[in-house]
C-alpha positions as CSV (number, residue, x, y, z in Angstrom):
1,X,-21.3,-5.4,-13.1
2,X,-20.4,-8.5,-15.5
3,X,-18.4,-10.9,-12.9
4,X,-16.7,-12.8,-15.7
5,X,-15.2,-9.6,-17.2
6,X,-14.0,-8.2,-13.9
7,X,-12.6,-11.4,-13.0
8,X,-10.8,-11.6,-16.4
9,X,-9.1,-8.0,-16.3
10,X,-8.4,-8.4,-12.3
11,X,-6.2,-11.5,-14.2
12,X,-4.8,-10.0,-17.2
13,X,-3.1,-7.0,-14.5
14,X,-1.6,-9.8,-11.8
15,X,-0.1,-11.9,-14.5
16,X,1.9,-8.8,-15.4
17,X,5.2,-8.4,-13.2
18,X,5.8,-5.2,-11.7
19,X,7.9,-5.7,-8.6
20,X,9.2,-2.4,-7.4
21,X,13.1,-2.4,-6.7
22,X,14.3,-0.6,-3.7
23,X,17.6,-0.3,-4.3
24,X,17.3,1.5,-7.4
25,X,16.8,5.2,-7.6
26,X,15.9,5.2,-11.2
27,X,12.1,6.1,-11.6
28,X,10.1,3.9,-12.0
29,X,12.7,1.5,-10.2
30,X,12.2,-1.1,-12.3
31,X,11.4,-1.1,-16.3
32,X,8.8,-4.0,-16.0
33,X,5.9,-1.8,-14.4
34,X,6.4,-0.2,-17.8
35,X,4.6,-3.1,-19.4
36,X,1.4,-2.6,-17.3
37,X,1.4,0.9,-17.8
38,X,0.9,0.8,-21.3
39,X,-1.2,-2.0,-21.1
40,X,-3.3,0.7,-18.8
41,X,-2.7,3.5,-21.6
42,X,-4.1,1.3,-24.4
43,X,-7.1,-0.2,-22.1
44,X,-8.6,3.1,-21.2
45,X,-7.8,4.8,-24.5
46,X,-10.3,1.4,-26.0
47,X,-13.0,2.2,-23.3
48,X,-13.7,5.7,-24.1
49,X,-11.3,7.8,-21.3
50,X,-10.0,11.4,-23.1
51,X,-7.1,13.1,-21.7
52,X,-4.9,9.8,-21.6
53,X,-1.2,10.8,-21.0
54,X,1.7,7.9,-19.9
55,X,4.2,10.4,-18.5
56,X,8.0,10.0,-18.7
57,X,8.1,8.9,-15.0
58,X,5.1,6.1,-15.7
59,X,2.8,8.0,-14.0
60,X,-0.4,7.1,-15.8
61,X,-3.1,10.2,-16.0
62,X,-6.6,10.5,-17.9
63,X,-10.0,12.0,-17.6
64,X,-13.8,11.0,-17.6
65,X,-15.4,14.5,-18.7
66,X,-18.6,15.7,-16.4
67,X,-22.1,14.7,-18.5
68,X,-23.6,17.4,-15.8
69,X,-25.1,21.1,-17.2
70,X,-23.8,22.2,-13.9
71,X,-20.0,22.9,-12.4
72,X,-19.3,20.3,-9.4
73,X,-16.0,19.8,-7.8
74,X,-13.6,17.7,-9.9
75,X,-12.5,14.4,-8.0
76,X,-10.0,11.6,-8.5
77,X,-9.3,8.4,-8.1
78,X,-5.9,6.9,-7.6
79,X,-4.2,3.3,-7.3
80,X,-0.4,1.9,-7.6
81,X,0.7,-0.5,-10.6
82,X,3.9,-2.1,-8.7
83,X,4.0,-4.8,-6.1
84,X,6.0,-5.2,-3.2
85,X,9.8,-6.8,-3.6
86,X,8.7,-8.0,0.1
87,X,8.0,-11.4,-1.8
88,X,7.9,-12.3,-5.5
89,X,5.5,-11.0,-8.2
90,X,7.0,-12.7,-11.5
91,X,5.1,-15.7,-12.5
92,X,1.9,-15.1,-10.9
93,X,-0.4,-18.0,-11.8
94,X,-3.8,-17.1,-9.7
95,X,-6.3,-19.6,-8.8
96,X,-10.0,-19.3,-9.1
97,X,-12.1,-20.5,-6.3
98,X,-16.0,-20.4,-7.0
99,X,-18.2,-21.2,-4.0
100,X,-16.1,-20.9,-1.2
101,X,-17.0,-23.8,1.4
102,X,-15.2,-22.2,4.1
103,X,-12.5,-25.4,4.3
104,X,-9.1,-25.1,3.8
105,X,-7.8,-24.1,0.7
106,X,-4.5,-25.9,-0.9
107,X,-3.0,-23.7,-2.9
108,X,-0.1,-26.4,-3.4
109,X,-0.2,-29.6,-2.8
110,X,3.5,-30.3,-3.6
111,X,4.6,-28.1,-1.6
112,X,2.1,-28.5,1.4
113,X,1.3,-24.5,1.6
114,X,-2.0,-24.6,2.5
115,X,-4.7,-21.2,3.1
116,X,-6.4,-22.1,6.1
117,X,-9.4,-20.1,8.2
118,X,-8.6,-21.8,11.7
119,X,-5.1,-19.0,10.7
120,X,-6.5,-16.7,8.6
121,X,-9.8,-16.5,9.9
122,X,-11.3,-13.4,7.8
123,X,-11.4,-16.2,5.2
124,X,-15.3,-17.1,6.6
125,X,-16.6,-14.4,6.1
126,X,-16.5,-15.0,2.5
127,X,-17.8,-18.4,2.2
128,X,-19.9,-19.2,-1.1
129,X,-18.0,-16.0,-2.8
130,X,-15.3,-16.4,-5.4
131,X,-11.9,-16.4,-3.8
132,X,-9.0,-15.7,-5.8
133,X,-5.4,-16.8,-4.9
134,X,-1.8,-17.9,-5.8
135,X,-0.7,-21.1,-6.3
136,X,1.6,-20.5,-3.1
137,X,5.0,-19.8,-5.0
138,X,4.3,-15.9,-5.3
139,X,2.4,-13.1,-3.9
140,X,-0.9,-12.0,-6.0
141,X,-0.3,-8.3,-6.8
142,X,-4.3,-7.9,-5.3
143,X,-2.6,-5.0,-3.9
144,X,-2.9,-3.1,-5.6
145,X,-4.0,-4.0,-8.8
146,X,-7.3,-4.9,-7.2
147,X,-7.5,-1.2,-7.2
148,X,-6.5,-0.9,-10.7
149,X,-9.2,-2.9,-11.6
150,X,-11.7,-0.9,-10.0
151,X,-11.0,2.2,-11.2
152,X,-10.6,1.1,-14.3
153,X,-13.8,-1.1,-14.4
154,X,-15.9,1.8,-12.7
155,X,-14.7,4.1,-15.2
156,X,-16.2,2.2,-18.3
157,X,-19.2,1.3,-16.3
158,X,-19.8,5.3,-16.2
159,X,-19.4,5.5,-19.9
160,X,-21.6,2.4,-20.9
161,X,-24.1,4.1,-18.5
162,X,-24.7,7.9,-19.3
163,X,-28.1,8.1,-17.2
164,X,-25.7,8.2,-14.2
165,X,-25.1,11.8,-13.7
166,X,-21.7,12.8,-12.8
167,X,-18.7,15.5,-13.1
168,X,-15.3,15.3,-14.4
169,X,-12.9,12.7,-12.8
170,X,-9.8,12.4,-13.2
171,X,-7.5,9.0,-12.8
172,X,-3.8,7.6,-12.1
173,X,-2.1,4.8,-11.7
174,X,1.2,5.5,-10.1
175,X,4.4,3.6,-10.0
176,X,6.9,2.8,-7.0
177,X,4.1,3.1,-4.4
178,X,5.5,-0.4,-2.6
179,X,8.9,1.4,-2.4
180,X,7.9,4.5,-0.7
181,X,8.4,7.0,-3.9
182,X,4.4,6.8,-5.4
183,X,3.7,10.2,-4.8
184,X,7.1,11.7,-5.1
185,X,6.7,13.0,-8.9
186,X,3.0,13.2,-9.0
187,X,2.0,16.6,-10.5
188,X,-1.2,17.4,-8.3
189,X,-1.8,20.4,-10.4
190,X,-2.0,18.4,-13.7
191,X,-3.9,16.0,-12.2
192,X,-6.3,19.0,-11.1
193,X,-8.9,17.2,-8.5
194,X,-10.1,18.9,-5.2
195,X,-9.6,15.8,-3.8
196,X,-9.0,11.7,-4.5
197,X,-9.5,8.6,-3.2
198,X,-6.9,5.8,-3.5
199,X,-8.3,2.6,-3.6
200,X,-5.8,0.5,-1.8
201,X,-7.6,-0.5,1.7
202,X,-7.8,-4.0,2.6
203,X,-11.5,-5.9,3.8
204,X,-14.4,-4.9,2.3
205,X,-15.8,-1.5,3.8
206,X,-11.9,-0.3,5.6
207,X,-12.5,3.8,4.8
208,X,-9.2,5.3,6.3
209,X,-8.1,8.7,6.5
210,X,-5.4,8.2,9.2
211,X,-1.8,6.5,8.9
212,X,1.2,6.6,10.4
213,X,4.1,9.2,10.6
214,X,7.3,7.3,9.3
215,X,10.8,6.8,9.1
216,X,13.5,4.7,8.0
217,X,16.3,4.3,10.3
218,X,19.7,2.8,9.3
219,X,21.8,1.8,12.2
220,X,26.1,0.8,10.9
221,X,28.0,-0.9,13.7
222,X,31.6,-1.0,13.3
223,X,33.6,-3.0,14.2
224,X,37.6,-4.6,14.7
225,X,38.3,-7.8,13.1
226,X,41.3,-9.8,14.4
227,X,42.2,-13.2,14.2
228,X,40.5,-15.0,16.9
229,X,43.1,-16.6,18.4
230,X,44.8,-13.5,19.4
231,X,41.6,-11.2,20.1
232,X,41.2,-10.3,23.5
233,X,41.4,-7.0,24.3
234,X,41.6,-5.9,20.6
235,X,38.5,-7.4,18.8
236,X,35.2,-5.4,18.4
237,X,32.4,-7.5,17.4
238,X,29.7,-5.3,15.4
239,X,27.3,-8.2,15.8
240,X,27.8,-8.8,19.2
241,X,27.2,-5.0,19.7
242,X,24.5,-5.1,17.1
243,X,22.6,-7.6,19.5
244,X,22.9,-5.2,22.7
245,X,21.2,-2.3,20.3
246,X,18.1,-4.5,19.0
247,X,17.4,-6.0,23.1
248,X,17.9,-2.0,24.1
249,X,14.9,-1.5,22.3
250,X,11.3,-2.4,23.6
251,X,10.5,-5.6,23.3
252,X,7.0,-5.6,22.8
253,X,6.8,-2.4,20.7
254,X,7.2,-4.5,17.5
255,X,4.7,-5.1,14.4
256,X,4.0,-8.5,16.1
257,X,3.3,-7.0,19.0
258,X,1.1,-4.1,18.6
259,X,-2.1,-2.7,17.3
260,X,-4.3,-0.1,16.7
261,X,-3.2,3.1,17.0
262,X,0.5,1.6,18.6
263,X,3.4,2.6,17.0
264,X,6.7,0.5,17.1
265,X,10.0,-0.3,15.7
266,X,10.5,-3.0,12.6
267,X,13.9,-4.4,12.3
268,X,13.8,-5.5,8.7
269,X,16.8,-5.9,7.3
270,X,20.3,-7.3,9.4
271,X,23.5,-7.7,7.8
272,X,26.8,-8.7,8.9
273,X,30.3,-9.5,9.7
274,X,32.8,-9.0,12.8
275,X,33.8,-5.8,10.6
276,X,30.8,-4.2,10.3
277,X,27.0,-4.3,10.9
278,X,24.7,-2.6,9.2
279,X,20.5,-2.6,10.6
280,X,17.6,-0.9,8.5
281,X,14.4,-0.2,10.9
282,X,11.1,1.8,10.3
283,X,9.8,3.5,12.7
284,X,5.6,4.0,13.2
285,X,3.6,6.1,15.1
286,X,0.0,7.7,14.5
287,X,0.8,10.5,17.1
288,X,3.5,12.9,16.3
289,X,4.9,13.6,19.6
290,X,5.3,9.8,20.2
291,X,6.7,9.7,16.4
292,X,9.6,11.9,17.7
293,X,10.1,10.3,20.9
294,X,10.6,6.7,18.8
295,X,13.2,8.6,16.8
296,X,14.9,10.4,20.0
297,X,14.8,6.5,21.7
298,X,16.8,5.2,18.8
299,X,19.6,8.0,19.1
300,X,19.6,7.9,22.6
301,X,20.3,4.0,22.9
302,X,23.1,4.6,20.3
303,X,24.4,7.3,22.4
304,X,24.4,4.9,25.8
305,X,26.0,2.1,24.5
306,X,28.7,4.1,22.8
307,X,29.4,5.3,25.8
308,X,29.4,1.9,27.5
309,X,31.9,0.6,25.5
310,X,33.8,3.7,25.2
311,X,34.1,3.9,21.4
312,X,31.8,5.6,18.9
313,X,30.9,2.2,17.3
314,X,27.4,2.8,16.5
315,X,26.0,5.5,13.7
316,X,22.4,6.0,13.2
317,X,20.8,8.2,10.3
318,X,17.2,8.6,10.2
319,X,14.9,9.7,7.5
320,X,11.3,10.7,7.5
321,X,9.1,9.7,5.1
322,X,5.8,10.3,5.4
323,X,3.2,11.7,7.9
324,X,-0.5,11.1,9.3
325,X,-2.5,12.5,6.4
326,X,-5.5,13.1,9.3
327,X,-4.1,16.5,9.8
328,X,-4.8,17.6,6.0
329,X,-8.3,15.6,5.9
330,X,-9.7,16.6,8.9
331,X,-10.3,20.2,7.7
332,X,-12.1,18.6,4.4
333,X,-14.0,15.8,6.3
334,X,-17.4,16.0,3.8
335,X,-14.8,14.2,1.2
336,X,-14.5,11.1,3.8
337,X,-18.7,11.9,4.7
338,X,-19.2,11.2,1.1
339,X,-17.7,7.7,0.7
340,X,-19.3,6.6,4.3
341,X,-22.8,7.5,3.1
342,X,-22.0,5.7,-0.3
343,X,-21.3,2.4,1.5
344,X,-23.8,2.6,3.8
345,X,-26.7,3.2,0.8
346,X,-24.9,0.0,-0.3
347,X,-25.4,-2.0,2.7
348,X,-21.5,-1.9,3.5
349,X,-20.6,-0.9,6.9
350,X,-18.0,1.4,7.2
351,X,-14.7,0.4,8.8
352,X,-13.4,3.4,9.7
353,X,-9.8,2.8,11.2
354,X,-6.2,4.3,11.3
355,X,-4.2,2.8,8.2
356,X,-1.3,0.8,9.9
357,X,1.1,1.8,7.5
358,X,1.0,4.7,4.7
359,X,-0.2,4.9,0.7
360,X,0.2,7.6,-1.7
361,X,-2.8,8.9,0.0
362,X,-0.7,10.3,2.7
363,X,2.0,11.8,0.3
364,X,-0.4,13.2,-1.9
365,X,-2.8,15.4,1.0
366,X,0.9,16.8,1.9
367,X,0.9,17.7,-1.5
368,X,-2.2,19.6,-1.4
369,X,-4.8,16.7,-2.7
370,X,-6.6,15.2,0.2
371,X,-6.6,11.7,-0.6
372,X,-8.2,9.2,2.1
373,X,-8.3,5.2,1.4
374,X,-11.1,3.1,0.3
375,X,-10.9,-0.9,0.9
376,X,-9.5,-2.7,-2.4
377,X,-10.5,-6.2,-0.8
378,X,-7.9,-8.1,-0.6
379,X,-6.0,-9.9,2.1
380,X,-2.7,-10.8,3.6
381,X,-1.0,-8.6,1.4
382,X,2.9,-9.0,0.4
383,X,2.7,-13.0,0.6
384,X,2.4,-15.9,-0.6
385,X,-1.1,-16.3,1.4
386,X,-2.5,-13.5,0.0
387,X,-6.4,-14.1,-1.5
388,X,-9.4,-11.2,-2.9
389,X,-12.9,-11.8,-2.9
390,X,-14.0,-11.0,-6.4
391,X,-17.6,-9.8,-5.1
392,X,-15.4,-7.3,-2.6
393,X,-13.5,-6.7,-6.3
394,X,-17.1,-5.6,-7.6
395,X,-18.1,-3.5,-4.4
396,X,-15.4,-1.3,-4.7
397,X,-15.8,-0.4,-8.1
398,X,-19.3,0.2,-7.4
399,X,-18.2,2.5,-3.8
400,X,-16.7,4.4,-7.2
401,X,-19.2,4.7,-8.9
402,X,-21.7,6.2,-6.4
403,X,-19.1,8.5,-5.3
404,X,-19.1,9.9,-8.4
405,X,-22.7,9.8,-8.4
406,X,-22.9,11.5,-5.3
407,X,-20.6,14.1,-5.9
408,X,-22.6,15.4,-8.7
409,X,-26.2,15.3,-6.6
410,X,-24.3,17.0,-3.0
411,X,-22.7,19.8,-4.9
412,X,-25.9,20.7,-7.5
C-alpha cells in the first residue's frame, strides 16, 4: 500500500463538506454530500470499477467483477459519505503528524485546544505512526470517510493486483448515515451481496456485530404563561416541570455514566420558555426486554407527574429506530469468522465488542444483508478532538482485501 497516496485521497474526501442535516427530510438532507458523491463516481470510474451507478437518492453503487473460474458468494462492502451536524464539517483543514512522540498535540495554539494522551489516552498506542487531525475548529469527517478511503483504496489495490484471487464485490457509499436515514433507501436487491461489511468501527481491530436497539423520544411540556406579578395559582412553568421529568429519570443511566452492554437515556436537545418545553432523548439498550422497559419508564414518569400536578402537561411520542443487528448475524456467524481470521493472519487482534450505538449495518441485516462492522481507525468521533492513524487507515483496507481473498479460497 503506497502511504503517500492513501494519505492524499483520505484528504481530498475530508476537505469536502458533507454535514448531514437533521431537520430536513429531503434525501440526501443536504445537497453538499452531492459533491463527494460524484467525486466518488468519477474516482472509481478512473480506477477500473464497472457497474458504477450515482442513484437519484446519492446512494453510490459499483462492482469489482470475480477474476475466479469458480462461483463464490458475492460480498459487499459499505461506508457513509456525510458527517455528523453534532459539530462542524465545513472547512476542514487536517494536520499531518509524522512520528508521533506520544506528547501532546496542539492542534491550535490561538485558541489553546490542545490533543492530549494524559485525556485521551488511546493516543499512545500510536506513538511513532502518522496521526492525522483538525486544526481544532472542526471535526475531521475520519468517520466515516476513513471508511471511504478504504474501500475505495482496497478496491484499486485488487485491480492493480490480479494474482489476488477473488469473486465479485460489490460497493456503496451511502448518504444521511449521521442522521439516522443511511439505510432507509438502500436497494439490497440491486446491490445483490449475501452479505457486507461496513467499515465504520473505531480502534484498530473493533469487529462488531452487535448494537443497540433505539429510539428517539420527544417529550413537549406545556405550559401557562402569566405575568409574573400576578402568577400564583395560575402560572404553569414547562421548565420548572421539565426539570421534575429529567431528575425522575435515573441518574446514572446516562452515556456518561455507562458502558458496555448498559443502556441509558441521552437528553440531547432542551428547549424552552414558561409556555412550552419541548426535550428530544434517545433511548439505548443492547437487550430488547430492557429496550422496552426504558421506553415503558419514560411514559410511565410522564404519566406520574401528570397526575401529580393534576393536569395533562406532559406528552411523550416515541419512535424506534433501529434494533440489535446480533439477531440477523448470529444465524450467519462464518461472515463475522471470516474477518476475525483475516486480522488475526494480520497480526491484529480482534476486538470483538457490542457497537455502543448503531450504523447502516444494523438497518441493512433488517433488510435482509447481514452487515457487521469492521474498525475504520479513527478516534473521538463527532469533535473537534477527533485524530486517525494513517497506518490503522492502511490496515483496514488491507482487513478488505484479505476478506476478499478469503472469501474466494473458503467457498472453492
Amino acid at each position: 500500500m503506497n502511504k503517500q497516496h492513501i494519505i492524499d485521497r483520505f484528504i481530498k474526501y475530508v476537505t469536502i463538506d458533507t454535514e448531514s442535516d437533521p431537520n430536513n427530510p429531503a434525501f440526501p438532507s443536504t445537497e453538499k454530500q452531492w459533491d463527494l458523491a460524484r467525486v466518488l463516481e468519477q474516482e472509481l470510474k478512473d480506477i477500473g470499477m464497472e457497474e458504477v451507478e450515482l442513484d437519484e437518492n446519492c446512494y453510490l453503487m459499483a462492482t469489482l467483477p470475480s477474476n475466479l473460474d469458480y462461483e463464490v458468494p458475492t460480498i459487499g462492502f459499505v461506508s457513509h459519505i456525510d458527517t455528523s451536524p453534532d459539530f462542524t464539517g465545513a472547512n476542514v483543514k487536517p494536520q499531518i503528524h509524522k512520528n508521533y512522540n506520544g506528547e501532546d498535540i496542539v492542534l491550535n495554539a490561538e485558541e489553546n485546544i490542545v490533543l492530549s494522551p494524559s485525556y485521551f489516552e488511546d493516543l499512545l498506542r500510536y506513538k511513532g505512526q502518522t496521526i492525522i487531525t483538525t486544526d481544532g475548529t472542526t471535526l475531521l469527517g475520519a468517520d466515516d470517510k476513513a471508511g471511504v478511503t478504504e474501500i475505495v483504496s482496497a478496491m484499486e489495490y485488487l485491480i492493480q493486483h490480479p494474482e489476488i484471487k477473488h469473486g465479485k464485490i460489490r460497493i456503496c457509499f451511502t448518504p444521511d448515515e449521521e442522521v439516522g436515514k443511511g439505510a432507509h433507501l438502500f436497494d439490497v436487491d440491486k446491490f445483490g451481496a449475501e452479505w457486507a461489511y461496513t467499515m465504520d468501527g473505531s480502534q484498530i481491530g473493533e469487529l462488531e456485530y452487535e448494537n443497540f436497539n433505539a429510539a428517539g423520544a420527544e417529550v413537549t411540556i406545556n405550559g401557562k404563561i402569566v405575568h409574573p406579578g400576578y402568577a400564583k395559582g395560575k402560572m404553569v412553568n414547562s421548565m420548572t416541570i421539565a426539570s421534575e421529568f429529567i431528575k425522575a429519570l435515573p441518574s446514572k443511566e446516562v452515556p456518561e455514566h455507562t458502558t458496555g452492554y448498559e443502556g441509558f437515556f441521552h437528553l440531547h436537545t432542551m428547549e424552552g420558555k414558561v409556555e412550552q418545553t419541548v426535550l428530544k432523548y434517545i433511548i439505548r439498550d443492547h437487550d430488547m426486554d430492557l429496550f422496552q422497559k426504558r421506553k415503558e419508564l419514560m411514559l410511565q414518569t410522564a404519566k406520574n407527574i401528570n397526575e401529580e400536578i393534576g393536569k395533562e402537561a406532559i406528552e411523550v411520542e416515541i419512535k424506534d429506530q433501529y434494533f440489535n443487528m446480533k439477531e440477523k448475524v448470529e444465524p450467519v456467524m462464518h461472515i463475522v469468522d471470516i474477518a476475525e481470521e483475516v486480522m488475526k493472519g494480520m497480526g491484529i487482534k480482534p476486538l470483538i465488542k457490542p457497537i455502543r450505538g448503531g450504523t447502516d449495518g444494523s438497518q441493512l441485516s433488517f433488510k435482509g444483508l447481514p452487515c457487521p462492522n469492521i474498525f475504520a481507525g479513527g478516534h473521538n468521533f463527532h469533535g473537534r478532538y477527533e485524530y486517525v492513524p494513517v497506518e490503522s487507515i492502511i490496515k483496514a483496507t488491507e482487513v478488505i482485501v484479505g476478506i476478499a481473498e478469503k472469501v474466494g479460497v473458503k467457498f472453492k
